[in-house]
C-alpha positions, 0 to 999 in steps of 0.5 A: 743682610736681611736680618739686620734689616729686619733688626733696624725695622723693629728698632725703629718702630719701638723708637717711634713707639717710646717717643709717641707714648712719652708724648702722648703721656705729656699731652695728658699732663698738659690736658689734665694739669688742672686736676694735677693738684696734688702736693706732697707732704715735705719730708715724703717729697723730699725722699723722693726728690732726693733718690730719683735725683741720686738716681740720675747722678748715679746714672750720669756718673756711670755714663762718664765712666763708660766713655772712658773705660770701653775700648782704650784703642779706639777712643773716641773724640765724641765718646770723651766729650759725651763721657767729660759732659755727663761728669759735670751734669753729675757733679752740678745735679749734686749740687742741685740736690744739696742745695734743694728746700730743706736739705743740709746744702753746701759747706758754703752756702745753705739750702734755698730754692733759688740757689738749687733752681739755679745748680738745676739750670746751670746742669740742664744748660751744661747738659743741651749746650755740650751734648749739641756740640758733641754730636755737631763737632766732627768725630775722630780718634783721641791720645791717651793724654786728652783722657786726663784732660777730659777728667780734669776739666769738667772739676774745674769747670763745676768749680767755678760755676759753682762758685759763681752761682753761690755768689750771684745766685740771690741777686739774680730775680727770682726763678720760682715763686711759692705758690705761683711756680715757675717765673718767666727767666726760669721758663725762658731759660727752660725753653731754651734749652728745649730748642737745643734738644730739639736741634740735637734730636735733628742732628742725631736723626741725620746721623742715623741715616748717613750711618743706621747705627742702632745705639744712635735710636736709644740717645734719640729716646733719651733726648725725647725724654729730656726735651718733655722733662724740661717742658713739663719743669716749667708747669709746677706751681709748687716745688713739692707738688706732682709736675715735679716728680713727672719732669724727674721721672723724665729725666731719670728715663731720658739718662737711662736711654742715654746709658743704654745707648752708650753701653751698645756702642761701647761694649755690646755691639762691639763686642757682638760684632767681634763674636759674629766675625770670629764666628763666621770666620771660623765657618768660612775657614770650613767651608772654603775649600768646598767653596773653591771648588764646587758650585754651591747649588748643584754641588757639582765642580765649579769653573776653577776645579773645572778648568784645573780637572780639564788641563789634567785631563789633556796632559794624560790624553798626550801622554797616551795619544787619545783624544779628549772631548769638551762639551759645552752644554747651555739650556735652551730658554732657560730664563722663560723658566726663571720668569714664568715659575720663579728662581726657586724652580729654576734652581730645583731644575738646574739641581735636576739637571746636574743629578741627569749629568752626574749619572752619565758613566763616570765623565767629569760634570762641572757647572760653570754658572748660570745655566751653563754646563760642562762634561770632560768626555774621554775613552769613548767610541763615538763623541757623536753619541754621547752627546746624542744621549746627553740631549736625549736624556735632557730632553725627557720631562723633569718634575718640578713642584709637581709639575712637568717641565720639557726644557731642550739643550744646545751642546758644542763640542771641542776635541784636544789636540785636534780643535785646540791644545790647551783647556782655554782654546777648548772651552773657547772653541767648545763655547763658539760650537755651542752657540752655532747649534742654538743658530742651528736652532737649539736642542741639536749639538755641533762639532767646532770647526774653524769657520767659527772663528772667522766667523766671530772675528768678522762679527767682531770686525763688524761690530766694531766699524759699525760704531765707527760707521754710526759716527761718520753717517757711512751707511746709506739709505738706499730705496727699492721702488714699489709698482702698482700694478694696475697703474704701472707706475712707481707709487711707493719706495722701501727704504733700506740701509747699506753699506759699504765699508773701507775695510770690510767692503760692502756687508750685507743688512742682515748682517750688520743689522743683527748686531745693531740689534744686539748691541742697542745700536739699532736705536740711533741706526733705525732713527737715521733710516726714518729721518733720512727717507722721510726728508727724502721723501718731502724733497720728491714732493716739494718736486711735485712727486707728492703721489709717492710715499715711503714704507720704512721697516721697524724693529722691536727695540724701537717700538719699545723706546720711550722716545720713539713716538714723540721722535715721529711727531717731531719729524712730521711737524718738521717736514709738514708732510701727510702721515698717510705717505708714511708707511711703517714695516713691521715683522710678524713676531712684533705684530704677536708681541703682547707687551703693553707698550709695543701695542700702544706705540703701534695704536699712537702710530695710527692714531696719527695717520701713519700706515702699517704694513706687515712685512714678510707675511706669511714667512714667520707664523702661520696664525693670521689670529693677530689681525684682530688685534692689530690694526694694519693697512698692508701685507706684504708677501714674503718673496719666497711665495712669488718665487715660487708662484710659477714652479710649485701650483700649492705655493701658488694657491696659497699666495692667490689666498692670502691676496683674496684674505687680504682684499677681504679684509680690506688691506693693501697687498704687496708682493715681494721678490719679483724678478720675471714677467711670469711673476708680474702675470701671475700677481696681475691675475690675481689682482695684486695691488702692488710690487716690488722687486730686481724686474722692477729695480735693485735698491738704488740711491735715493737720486736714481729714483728720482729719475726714474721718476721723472722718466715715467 
């Protein structure tokens, strides 16, 4: 495919090239016409008139017999009208020469210079008003009787033109003038015929681009010509002089295109393209059966000989009692490879991968796509064991393009009959263990169980109320209140989302939120939160309760939506409500991002007021470096340090540390989790601004916090 690409390029361009020079060389005879004065002896004229015009007839002829003889079972509406179009030009071009000044002429007329002008018009006209129509009707396939038709017409047609040009052709005014050259009719006549051209350079343009057949490039050229020789035919003064011999030489290389052209369509590429079919044919037929059951980059079985190899295998372990094991087997991060060394080293690796594999005793290794992996293990001591060594063995360094590569593998293990007894439920069954060790945390194996499945219908169930739930707005924003803890009053709430299905029950946020994330629905999940807790937050303070503000958590998706700032802006306008009672959660992991927009959506929200809070502080990565890149206005403190702030004297100095860091640094701090008065005490020693947690109140509905408002 990038070839005939590449051949489309390299024709266009010399299209351009041709069509460029052919103008540039008419733009020099327009320049230097007054230097053009050169006339020619009327015998050494007359030669060369009369082979460069043979020239063309013969070229002409040669064009209409090709449109009839190429491909009989396949021809072409189009190909007859060019073919039908080219015999008549041929025959009056005849005529035009004939007739020419001192030529014998005609059985019935004698030789004039109007008499030839006008055969020489009636061929260019035929020629621009026939072509046109060839190229602007539509296409479409021909009987073999229209062919007849096709040869018949054209005679009859220069029959009767003919006829008629002898009898009106010196009662017409004058076409040239000896010594002054060509008359206004003659040129009138000249130009139009130019603009037909034109408008046929335009349609076959077009149609090279609905269809990038090459041949159409060559009639392009060829009209290009034709136009110029038509030009330059209404510039001589003198029929023997110089501009005469251009405007045909023109003409000869316009038809010679146009030859060209026609013979590519009608017998090269067809016949090429016949060749290439036959040709591929032949080498598909070779390769099929390699093709059907091996993977083309690693030469190791693919999925179809996979799957037939593993239900043979399962027949013979019935047959003798034993157990049979599949391993499933995914490399761990293997798009970072793809993206950061190239596909190229990503498929040297995955052939380095399957070289490891193919050394594993004499087990059935099979790549089923991707960086997906599969092993048939029987007769073995221990599965455990293999599939121990298979990470261990994956997990020594590869050297790719010089360079060494750690790269990790999370395997799933199905054993037949016990997890299944048929090659589908095996793989399914493999699959679903494979996925549980990389939530394990990757580079680890796990053996199917059946918690699996439930697991995946209930994710399944979920996934598929949660659209439902979307739609009917069944998830509620419930709002945890946030204590300062100086002031012991409620100053701040935390939205967050709930729900409670009719059929599932109540299914917990981190649940459902996941696969909100998965599946891109925690755009317009995360849009409903924000939209909710911030007119809930403008009703509490058209109550007078304007001391209050809401902290509503981000995710990553939402930080990289296009909409999502012009999303905000529209809802503060809507609302009128103070940007600095807003304060916008995000994890650790967003504040690390380094991706350009993320960090510019982060910088808008500033700029516009908004706070932002860390969340979790502390629970994801122990580097605090992004701080000094990103502007935040709270931490909050992940609540497995206040659980232990009281039982574990470590956890405590390191949460009174990260309240010091946080006081230095000038930010706000709140402590998650807080459940006991020794809690309190201890955040209160430590001069903790605020708090939140089930002492102080559970998520409740929004109406509940007004009272509680209202109580205090």
């Amino acid at each position: 495919m990038m070839e005939g690409h590449n051949t489309d390029d390299k024709k266009e361009k010399w299209t351009m090239i041709v069509s460029v020079l052919a103008t540039i060389c008419f733009i020099s005879i327009l320049l230097f016409r007054p230097s053009l004065t050169m006339t020619f002896e009327q015998n050494h004229f007359l030669s060369l008139h009369t082979i460069l015009e043979f020239f063309g007839i013969t070229v002409a002829m040669a064009i209409a017999f090709q449109g009839w003889i190429s491909f009989p079972q396949a021809l072409s509406r189009r190909r007859l009208r060019i073919a039908t179009t080219f015999l008549a030009v041929g025959f009056l071009d005849l005529l035009h020469t004939l007739t020419y000044k001192q030529m014998p002429g005609i059985v019935f007329a004698d030789s004039s210079v109007q008499l030839a002008t006008s055969f020489w018009l009636a061929a260019r006209l035929t020629q621009a008003i026939f072509l046109l129509l060839a190229f602007w009707l539509p296409d479409g396939p021909i009987q073999e009787k229209e062919k007849v038709l096709g040869f018949v017409v054209p005679l009859l047609y220069v029959g009767l033109l003919s006829i008629s040009i002898v009898h009106f052709a010196h009662s017409l005014p004058p076409l040239v003038v000896e010594g002054l050259g060509t008359t206004p009719l003659k040129n009138g006549v000249e130009y139009v015929i130019t603009a037909l051209h034109i408008i046929t350079i335009i349609l076959l343009i077009q149609h090279y681009k609905r269809k990038r057949l090459a041949p159409t490039l060559d009639v392009i050229i060829g009209f290009v010509f034709l136009f110029l020789s038509e030009l330059i035919f209404t510039l001589y003064r003198n029929v023997y002089d110089v501009l005469n011999i251009f405007g045909h030489v023109y003409k000869v290389i316009g038809f010679s295109y146009f030859l060209r052209g026609l013979y590519l369509a009608s017998f090269k590429e067809p016949f090429q393209a016949r060749e290439r079919a036959e040709q591929a044919l032949a080498k598909s037929k070779e390769q099929l059966k390699k093709q059907a059951l091996f993977d083309e980059l690693t030469n190791l079985p693919n999925r179809r000989y996979f799957i037939d190899a593993l239900r043979e295998r399962i027949n013979i372990a019935k047959e003798k009692k034993e157990n049979v094991a599949l391993f499933f087997l995914d490399l761990d991060n293997f798009k970072n490879i793809n993206d950061s060394l190239g596909h190229a080293a990503g498929d040297l690796l995955l052939q380095a991968v399957a070289r490891r594999l193919n050394h594993l005793h004499d087990h059935f290794v099979a790549r089923l796509g991707g960086d997906e992996f599969a092993i048939i293990v029987s007769d073995v001591p221990s599965f455990e064991q293999v599939a121990q060594q298979i990470i261990d063995i994956l997990g020594e360094p590869f050297f790719i393009r010089q360079k060494e590569l750690f790269i990790t593998t999370s395997l799933g293990i199905s054993i037949c009959p016990i997890h299944g007894e048929d090659e589908m439920t095996l793989i399914q069954h493999a699959d679903m263990a494979m996925y549980e060790a990389k939530k394990k945390g990757k580079n680890q194996w796990a053996m199917y169980d059946p918690i699996f499945e439930r697991e995946r219908i209930r994710k399944s169930l979920i996934r598929q109320r949660l659209h439902i739930a979307l739609e009917q707005r069944a998830i509620s924003v419930h709002y945890q209140p946030i204590i300062d803890m100086k002031q012991n009053e409620l100053v701040g709430m935390e939205a967050l989302a709930r729900w409670t299905d009719e059929e599932l029950g109540f299914i917990p946020p981190h649940e459902f939120i996941s696969i909100a994330e998965e599946d891109g629905l925690i755009i317009p999940l995360g849009e409903y939160i924000f939209q909710t807790a911030i007119y809930d937050l403008k009703r509490l303070h058209e109550q007078g309760m304007n001391h209050v503000y809401v902290s509503i958590n981000l995710s990553l998706r939402q930080l990289k939506s296009e909409q999502f700032l012009s999303f905000v802006q529209r809802l503060l306008e809507q609302t009128c409500l103070q940007p600095h009672h807003i304060e916008l959660e995000i994890t650790e992991n967003i504040a690390l991002s380094d991706e350009k927009q993320v960090i510019e959506t982060i910088q808008a929200l500033k700029q516009m007021g908004i706070r932002i809070a860390i969340d979790d502080f502390g629970s994801g990565y122990s580097s605090i470096a992004y701080l000094r890149h990103i502007s935040v206005d709270t931490l909050k403190i992940d609540k497995s340090f206040i659980f232990e702030v009281v039982t574990n004297e470590h956890t405590a100095k390191l949460t009174e540390a990260i309240i010091a860091l946080a006081h230095q640094l000038q930010l706000h701090i709140v402590a998650e989790g807080v459940e006991t008065e020794q809690h309190v005490s201890f955040l209160q020693s430590t001069h903790c601004d605020k708090a939140q947690g089930y002492l102080f109140s559970p998520p409740v509905p929004f109406e509940q916090v007004v009272k509680q408002l209202q109580t205090t």
